[in-house]
C-alpha positions as CSV (number, residue, x, y, z in Angstrom):
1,X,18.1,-7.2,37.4
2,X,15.6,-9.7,35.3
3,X,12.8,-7.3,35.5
4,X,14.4,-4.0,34.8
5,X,16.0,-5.6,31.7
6,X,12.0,-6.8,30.7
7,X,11.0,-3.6,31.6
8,X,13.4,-1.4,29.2
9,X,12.1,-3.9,26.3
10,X,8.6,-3.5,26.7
11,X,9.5,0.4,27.0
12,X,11.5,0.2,23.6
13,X,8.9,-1.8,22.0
14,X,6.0,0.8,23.4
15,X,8.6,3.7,22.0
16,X,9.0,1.9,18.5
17,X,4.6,1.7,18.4
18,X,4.4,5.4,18.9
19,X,6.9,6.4,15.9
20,X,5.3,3.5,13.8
21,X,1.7,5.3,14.7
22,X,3.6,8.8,14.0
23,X,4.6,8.1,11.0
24,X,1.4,6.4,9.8
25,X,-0.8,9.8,10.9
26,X,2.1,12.0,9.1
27,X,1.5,10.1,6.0
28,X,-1.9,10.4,6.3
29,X,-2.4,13.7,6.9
30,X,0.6,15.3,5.0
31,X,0.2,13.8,1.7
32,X,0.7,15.3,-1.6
33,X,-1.8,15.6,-4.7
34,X,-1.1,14.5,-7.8
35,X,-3.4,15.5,-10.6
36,X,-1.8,14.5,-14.1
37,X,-3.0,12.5,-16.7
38,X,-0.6,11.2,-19.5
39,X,-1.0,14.2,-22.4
40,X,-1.6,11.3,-25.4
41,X,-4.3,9.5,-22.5
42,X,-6.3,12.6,-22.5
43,X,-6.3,13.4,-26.1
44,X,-7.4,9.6,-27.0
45,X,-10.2,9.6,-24.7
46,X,-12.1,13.5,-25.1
47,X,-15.2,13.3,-27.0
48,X,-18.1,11.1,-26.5
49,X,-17.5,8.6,-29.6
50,X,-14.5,7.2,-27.8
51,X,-16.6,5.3,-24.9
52,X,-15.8,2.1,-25.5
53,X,-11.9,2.6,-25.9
54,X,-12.4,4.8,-22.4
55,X,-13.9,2.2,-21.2
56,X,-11.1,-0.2,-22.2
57,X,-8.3,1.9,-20.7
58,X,-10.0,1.9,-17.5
59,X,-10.2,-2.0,-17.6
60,X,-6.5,-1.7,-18.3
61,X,-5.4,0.6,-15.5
62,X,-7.6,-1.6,-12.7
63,X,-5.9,-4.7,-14.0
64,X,-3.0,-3.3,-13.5
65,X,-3.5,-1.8,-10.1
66,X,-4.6,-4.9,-8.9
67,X,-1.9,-7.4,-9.7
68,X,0.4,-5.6,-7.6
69,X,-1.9,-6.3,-4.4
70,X,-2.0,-9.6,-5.4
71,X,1.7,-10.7,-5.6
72,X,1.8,-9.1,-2.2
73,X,-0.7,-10.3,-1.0
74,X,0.5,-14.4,-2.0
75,X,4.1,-13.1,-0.7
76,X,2.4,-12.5,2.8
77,X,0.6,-15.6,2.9
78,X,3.6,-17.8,1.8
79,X,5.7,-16.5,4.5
80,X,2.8,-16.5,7.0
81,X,2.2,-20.1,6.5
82,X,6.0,-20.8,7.2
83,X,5.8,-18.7,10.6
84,X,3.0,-21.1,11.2
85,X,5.0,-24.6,10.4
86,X,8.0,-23.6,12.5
87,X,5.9,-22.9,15.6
């Protein structure tokens, strides 16, 4: 009675891994392009005497893609640092 109830757990765990892998290959290989580029974006930055501000706006877009990684990022270690107190 134990084992057959360990055994349907380790089945349903094994069962959630493969939809978890599933879904992780679909979004991998059944993912959409985007190519757009804000219409004022573009018509700021054509032309080669605008290198420094296109250099600027590139700055600006990295800083913001990056602060988002980061809040995660201390989130994740916050709460893996309490699984690590409690045990």
């Amino acid at each position: 009675m134990f084992s057959k109830e360990i055994r349907e757990k380790k089945m349903e765990k094994r069962r959630m891994g493969a939809r978890v892998y599933f879904y992780i290959l679909c979004s991998l290989f059944f993912s959409l392009a985007a190519n757009a580029q804000c219409a004022m974006c573009r018509a700021a930055l054509t032309g080669n005497e605008n290198k420094t501000q296109a250099a600027a706006v590139n700055d600006g877009i990295v800083y913001l893609m990056v602060i988002p990684y980061v809040l995660v990022g201390a989130v994740g270690y916050y709460v893996y640092r309490m699984k690590k107190k409690k045990q």
